[in-house]
Structures are given as structure tokens and as C-alpha cells.
C-alpha positions, 0 to 999 in steps of 0.5 A: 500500500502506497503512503500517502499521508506521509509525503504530505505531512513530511512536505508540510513541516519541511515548508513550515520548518523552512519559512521559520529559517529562513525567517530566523537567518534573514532578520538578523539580530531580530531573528529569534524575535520575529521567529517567536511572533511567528508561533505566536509569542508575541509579547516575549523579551529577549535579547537580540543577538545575531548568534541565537538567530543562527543557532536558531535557523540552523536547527530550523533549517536542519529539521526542514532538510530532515522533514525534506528526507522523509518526503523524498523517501515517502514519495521514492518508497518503493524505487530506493532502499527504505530500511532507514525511512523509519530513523529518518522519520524518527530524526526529524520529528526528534529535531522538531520537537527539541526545536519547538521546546528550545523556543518554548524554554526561550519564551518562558525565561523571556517572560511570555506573558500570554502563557505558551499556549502556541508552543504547546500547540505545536507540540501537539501538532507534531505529535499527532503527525507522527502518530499518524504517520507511524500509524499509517506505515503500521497499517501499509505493513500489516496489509502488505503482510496479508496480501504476501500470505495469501498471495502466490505460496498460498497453496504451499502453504496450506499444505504445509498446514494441513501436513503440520496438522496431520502430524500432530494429529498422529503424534497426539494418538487420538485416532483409533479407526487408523483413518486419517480425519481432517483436523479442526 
């Protein structure tokens, strides 16, 4: 089954994470602020250094380019090798949630008078994309799964079975007519 959740959610924070770098490096020494009012801190104090602002849009920018890695491997899944689509997912949403909690604890000791409320929010959001797409990527599994039993070793593996069943049936001695039964 072809995700399809995935790639969108992964495209989505990749744009998100994106615009708040991209915003963070362009606005100098007022970076980190202008990044705080766009997730909704809009009455912190903080001071204004051009060093947070590059911390703050390196991490932004590394959790775009991670979220950027899950969308190629969601959209790529079945061409490219996938086993470490599941760690890059875990990577990304990990460096999104450490980022969101860094502005969060940057809010806080900044004194946000209105509470953080969108920090949490945010958080929120980001959990639920990952349940989601873990949830998604569980489901894609089990059907993949179901469709390769019964698929083309479905009558291998019936008799197989039924050889297994008549085994243990012979071995448990229940049988005294010495016909073989069908087993239930």
C-alpha cells in the first residue's frame, strides 16, 4: 500500500520548518524575535543577538532538510532502499520537537506573558503527525503482510498446514479407526 499521508505531512513541516529559517537567518539580530511572533509569542523579551538567530535557523533549517528526507523517501518508497525511512522519520520529528521546546524554554525565561499556549500547540501538532504517520506505515505493513500470505505460496502453504496438522494429529494418538480425519 502506497503512503500517502506521509509525503504530505513530511512536505508540510519541511515548508513550515523552512519559512521559520529562513525567517530566523534573514532578520538578523531580530531573528529569534520575529521567529517567536511567528508561533505566536508575541509579547516575549529577549535579547537580540545575531548568534541565537543562527543557532536558531540552523536547527530550523536542519529539521526542514530532515522533514525534506522523509518526503523524498515517502514519495521514492518503493524505487530506493527504505530500511532507514523509519530513523529518518524518527530524526526529524526528534529535531522538531527539541526545536519547538528550545523556543518554548526561550519564551518562558523571556517572560511570555500570554502563557505558551502556541508552543504547546505545536507540540501537539507534531505529535499527532507522527502518530499518524507511524500509524499509517503500521497499517501499509500489516496489509502488505496479508496480501504476501495469501498471495502466490498460498497453496504451499496450506499444505504445509494441513501436513503440520496431520502430524500432530498422529503424534497426539487420538485416532483409533487408523483413518486419517481432517483436523479442526
Amino acid at each position: 500500500m502506497r503512503p500517502i499521508l506521509t509525503p504530505f505531512l513530511a512536505l508540510y513541516w519541511t515548508t513550515a520548518f523552512a519559512v521559520l529559517a529562513l525567517v530566523a537567518a534573514d532578520g538578523g539580530d531580530e531573528g529569534t524575535m520575529q521567529v517567536m511572533r511567528m508561533i505566536g509569542l508575541t509579547v516575549v523579551d529577549l535579547p537580540a543577538h545575531a548568534l541565537a538567530a543562527t543557532v536558531l535557523a540552523f536547527g530550523l533549517a536542519l529539521g526542514a532538510a530532515l522533514f525534506f528526507w522523509a518526503f523524498i523517501h515517502g514519495v521514492l518508497g518503493d524505487r530506493i532502499d527504505t530500511d532507514d525511512s523509519e530513523a529518518v522519520l524518527r530524526l526529524a520529528f526528534g529535531c522538531a520537537i527539541a526545536m519547538t521546546c528550545l523556543m518554548a524554554a526561550a519564551g518562558a525565561l523571556g517572560g511570555a506573558r500570554e502563557g505558551l499556549l502556541s508552543p504547546t500547540v505545536l507540540l501537539a501538532a507534531l505529535a499527532a503527525s507522527y502518530i499518524a504517520i507511524t500509524a499509517e506505515r503500521w497499517i501499509g505493513r500489516e496489509i502488505s503482510g496479508a496480501f504476501n500470505v495469501a498471495g502466490d505460496g498460498d497453496a504451499r502453504a496450506m499444505a504445509i498446514d494441513a501436513a503440520r496438522h496431520a502430524q500432530l494429529y498422529r503424534l497426539s494418538r487420538r485416532a483409533t479407526t487408523g483413518e486419517w480425519e481432517r483436523p479442526t
